[in-house]
C-alpha positions in Angstrom: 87.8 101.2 95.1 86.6 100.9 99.0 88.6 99.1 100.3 88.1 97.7 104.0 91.7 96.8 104.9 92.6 94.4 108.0 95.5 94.0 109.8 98.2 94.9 112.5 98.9 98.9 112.2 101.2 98.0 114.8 105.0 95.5 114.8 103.8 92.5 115.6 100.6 94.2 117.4 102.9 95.4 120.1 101.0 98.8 120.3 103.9 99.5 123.3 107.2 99.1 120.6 105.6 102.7 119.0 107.0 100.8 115.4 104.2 100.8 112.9 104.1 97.1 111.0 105.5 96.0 108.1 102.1 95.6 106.7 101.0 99.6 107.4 104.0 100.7 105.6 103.8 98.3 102.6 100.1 97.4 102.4 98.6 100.2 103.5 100.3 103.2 102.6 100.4 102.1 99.1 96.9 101.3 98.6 96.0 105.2 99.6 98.6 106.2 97.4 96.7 103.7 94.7 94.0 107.1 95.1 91.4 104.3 96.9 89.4 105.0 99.6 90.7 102.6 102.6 89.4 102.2 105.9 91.7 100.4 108.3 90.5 97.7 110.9 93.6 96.8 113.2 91.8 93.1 114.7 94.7 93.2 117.5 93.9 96.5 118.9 90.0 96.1 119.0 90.6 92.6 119.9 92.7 94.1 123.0 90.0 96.8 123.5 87.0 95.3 123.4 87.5 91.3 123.6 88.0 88.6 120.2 84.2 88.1 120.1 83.3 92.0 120.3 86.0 92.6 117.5 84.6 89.8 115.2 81.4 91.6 115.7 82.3 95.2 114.9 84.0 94.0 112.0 80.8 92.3 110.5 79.1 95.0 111.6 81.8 97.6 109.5 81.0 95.4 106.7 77.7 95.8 106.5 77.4 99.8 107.2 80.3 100.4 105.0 79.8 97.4 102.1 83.3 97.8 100.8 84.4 96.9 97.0 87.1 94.5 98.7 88.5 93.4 102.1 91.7 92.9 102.0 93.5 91.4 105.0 96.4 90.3 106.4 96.5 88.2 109.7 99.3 86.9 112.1 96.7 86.0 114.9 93.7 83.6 114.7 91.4 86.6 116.9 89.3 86.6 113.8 86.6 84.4 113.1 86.4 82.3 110.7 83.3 81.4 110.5 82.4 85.0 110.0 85.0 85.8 107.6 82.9 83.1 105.8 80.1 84.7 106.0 81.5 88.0 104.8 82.7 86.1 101.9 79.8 84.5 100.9 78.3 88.1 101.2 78.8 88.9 97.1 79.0 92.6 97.4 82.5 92.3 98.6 85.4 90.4 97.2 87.9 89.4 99.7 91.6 88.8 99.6 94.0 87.1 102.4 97.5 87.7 102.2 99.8 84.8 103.4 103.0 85.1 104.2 104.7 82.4 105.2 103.4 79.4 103.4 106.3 78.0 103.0 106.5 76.8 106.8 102.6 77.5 108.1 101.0 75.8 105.8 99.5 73.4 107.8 99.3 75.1 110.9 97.3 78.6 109.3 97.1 78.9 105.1 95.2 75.7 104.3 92.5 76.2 107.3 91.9 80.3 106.2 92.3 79.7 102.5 88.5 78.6 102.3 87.2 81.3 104.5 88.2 83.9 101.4 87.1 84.5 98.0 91.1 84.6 96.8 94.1 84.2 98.9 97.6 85.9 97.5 100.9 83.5 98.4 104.3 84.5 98.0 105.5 80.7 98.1 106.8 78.6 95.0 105.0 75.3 96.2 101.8 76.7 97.3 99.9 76.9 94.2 100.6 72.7 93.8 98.6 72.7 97.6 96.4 75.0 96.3 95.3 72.7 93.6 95.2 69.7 95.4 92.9 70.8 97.9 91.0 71.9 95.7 90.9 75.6 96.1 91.6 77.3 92.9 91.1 81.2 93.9 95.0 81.4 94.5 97.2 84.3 93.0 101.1 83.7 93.4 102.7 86.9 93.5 105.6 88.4 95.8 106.8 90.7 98.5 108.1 94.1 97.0 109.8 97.2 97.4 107.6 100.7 98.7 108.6 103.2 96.2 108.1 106.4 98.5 111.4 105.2 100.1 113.1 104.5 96.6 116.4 105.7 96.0 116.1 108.5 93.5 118.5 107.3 91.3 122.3 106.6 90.9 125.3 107.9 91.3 124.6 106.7 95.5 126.1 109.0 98.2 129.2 108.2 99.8 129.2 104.7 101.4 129.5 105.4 105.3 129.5 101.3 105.8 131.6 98.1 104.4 129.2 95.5 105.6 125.9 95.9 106.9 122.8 93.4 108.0 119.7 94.7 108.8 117.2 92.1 110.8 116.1 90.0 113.4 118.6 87.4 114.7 116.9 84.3 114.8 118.0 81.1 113.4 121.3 80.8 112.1 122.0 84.0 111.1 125.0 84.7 113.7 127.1 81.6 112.2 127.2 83.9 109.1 128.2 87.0 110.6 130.8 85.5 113.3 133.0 84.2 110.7 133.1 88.0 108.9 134.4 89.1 111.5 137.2 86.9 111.9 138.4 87.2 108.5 138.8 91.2 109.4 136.1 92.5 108.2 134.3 95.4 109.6 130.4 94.3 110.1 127.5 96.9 111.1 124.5 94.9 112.5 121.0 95.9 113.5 117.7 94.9 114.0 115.1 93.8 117.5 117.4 91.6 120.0 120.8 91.9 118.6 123.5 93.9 117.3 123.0 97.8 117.7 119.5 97.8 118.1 116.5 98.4 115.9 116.3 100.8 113.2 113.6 103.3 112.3 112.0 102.9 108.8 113.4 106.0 107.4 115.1 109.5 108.6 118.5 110.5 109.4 120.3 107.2 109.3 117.2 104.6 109.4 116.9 101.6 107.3 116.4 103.3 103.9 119.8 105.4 104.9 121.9 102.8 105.8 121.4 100.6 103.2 121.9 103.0 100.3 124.7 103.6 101.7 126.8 100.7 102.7 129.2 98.5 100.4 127.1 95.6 100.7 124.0 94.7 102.3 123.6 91.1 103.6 120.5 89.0 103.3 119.9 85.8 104.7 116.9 83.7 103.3 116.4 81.4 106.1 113.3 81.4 107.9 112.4 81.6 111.5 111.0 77.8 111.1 115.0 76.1 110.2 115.1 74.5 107.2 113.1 76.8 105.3 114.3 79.6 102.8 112.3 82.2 101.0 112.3 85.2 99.3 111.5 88.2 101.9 110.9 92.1 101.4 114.6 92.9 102.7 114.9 91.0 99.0 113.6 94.2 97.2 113.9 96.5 99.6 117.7 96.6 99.4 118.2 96.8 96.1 114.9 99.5 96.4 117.2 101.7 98.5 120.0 101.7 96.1 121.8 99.3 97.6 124.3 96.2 96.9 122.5 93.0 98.1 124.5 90.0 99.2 122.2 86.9 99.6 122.1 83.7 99.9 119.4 82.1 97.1 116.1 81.0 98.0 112.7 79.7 96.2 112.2 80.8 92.8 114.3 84.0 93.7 115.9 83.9 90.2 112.0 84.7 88.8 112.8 88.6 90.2 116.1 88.9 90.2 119.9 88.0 87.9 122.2 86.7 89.8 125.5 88.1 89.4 123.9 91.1 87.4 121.1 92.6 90.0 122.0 91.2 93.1 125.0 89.0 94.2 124.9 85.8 95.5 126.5 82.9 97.9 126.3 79.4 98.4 127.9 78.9 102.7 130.0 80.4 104.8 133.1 80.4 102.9 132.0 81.4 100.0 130.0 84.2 101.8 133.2 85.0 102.8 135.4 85.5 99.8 132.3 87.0 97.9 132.6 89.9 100.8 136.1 90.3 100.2 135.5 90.2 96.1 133.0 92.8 96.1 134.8 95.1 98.6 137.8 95.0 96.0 136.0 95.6 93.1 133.7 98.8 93.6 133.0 99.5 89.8 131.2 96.1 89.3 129.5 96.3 92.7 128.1 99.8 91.9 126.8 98.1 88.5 125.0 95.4 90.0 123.4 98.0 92.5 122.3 100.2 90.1 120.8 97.2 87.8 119.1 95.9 90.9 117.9 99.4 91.7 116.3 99.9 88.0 114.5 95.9 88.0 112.8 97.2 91.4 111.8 100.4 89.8 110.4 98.7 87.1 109.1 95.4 88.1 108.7 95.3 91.7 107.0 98.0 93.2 103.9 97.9 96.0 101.7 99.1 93.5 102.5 96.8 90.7 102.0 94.0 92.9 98.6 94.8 93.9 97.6 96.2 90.7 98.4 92.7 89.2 96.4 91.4 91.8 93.3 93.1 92.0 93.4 92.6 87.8 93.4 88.6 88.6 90.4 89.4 91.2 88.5 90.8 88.3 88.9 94.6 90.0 90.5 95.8 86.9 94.2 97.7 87.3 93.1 98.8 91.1 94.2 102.2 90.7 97.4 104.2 89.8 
């Protein structure tokens, strides 16, 4: 297909950080590995270029010259319009696709006002498709985050753990009255990520993300949100177990649809149990390395980039989307 594809190229749209998004890695590269032809429209950058109504216009105006098969997008900003993404919807020669990703906590304040300004919407939330419903939009696809296969793990046996107890991520919320208590039971914790700990980590290369979660002992995850009180599956979900890795999580909504607990990726219910989980798992390698490897071969099989948006574009009624 032509795709026209929309979103930040850059973290966050922070051109300066010189970190390419989440989105460009796991939207982006795998549609062009899908074999489609994709154009990319970053709306901050233009936006910061040329002003928010010079940007809405240029990409109306890409539309038109370019009359894609689909425009998919993905937006963290209100910059574009929505009256004109109406418009390009209501076009019929394109079909166009939002991704949300955080309807668990911005519902109100983003997905229910863009939801009718696209021809389908994709939601990685438990409870939206209920919302969905009742407001009477029923072009939603529920689908998931998942785990980009160019920086897969080839396979066990893993190299050589160089970590006991990792966390890779942001610190927001409450994530540091997890990790304080690790450390005062003895145990040796590795932290990174923007803000705190030892800083961020590159995607991949000599020990980046992909490296230093294949090879630690366990991987923490935390579900929590950055709104409190919310917890939800996130790509760190996949992605560890992706890398090769052991996962340590805590649960979150509908996360048993993806994964076995106890068989694909351990779990824990609070601090203390977080705690003598840690010191289980460290003690007994042989089932650890089990559970990693099962986790490894569900993601291989199930949760993939492009299986995600191959199931998608089949809902859309765009056929398997590619390879």
């Amino acid at each position: 297909m032509n795709i026209l594809y929309v979103a930040n190229r850059w973290d966050y749209g922070d051109q300066a950080s010189g970190h390419l998004s989440y989105e460009h890695y796991n939207f982006y590269e795998p549609l062009v590995r899908m074999r489609h032809q994709v154009v990319e429209f970053d709306y901050k950058q233009v936006s910061n270029q040329f002003g928010q109504d010079e940007m809405n216009r240029k990409l109306e105006g890409l539309v038109e010259s370019m009359r894609p098969d689909l425009l998919f997008a993905c937006f963290m900003y209100d910059e574009v319009s929505r009256e004109g993404m109406r418009r390009i919807s209501a076009r019929g020669d394109v079909k166009t696709v939002l991704w949300l990703c955080d309807d668990h906590w911005r519902w109100e304040s983003f997905s229910c006002q863009w939801a009718p300004c696209f021809n389908w919407v994709a939601t990685t939330a438990g409870d939206a498709p209920a919302k969905y419903e009742a407001m009477g939009c029923r072009n939603y696809i529920k689908t998931q985050w998942g785990a980009n296969s160019v920086f897969f793990y080839p396979g066990p046996p893993r190299l050589p753990p160089l970590y006991d107890v990792t966390f890779v991520g942001r610190g927001h919320g409450d994530r540091h009255l997890y990790l304080e208590p690790l450390r005062q039971a003895g145990f040796n914790v590795r932290v990174w990520g923007p803000g705190h700990g030892e800083g961020r980590l590159s995607q991949e290369g000599t020990m980046g993300m992909v490296e230093v979660m294949g090879r630690s002992k366990i991987n923490l995850n935390f579900s929590e949100s950055a709104q409190p009180g919310y917890r939800q599956i996130k790509g760190r979900h996949f992605e560890i177990p992706g890398c090769g890795g052991f996962q340590l999580t805590n649960d979150a909504d509908n996360l048993r649809d993806y994964f076995e607990f106890g068989k694909e990726i351990g779990v824990f219910e609070g601090v203390e149990d977080l705690v003598e989980k840690v010191r289980y798992y460290l003690a007994h390698w042989v089932e650890r390395e089990a559970i990693a490897a099962a986790g490894w071969r569900r993601c291989v099989r199930d949760h993939t980039w492009e299986k995600r948006f191959g199931e998608i574009f089949e809902r859309m009624g765009l056929g398997g989307g590619g390879r």
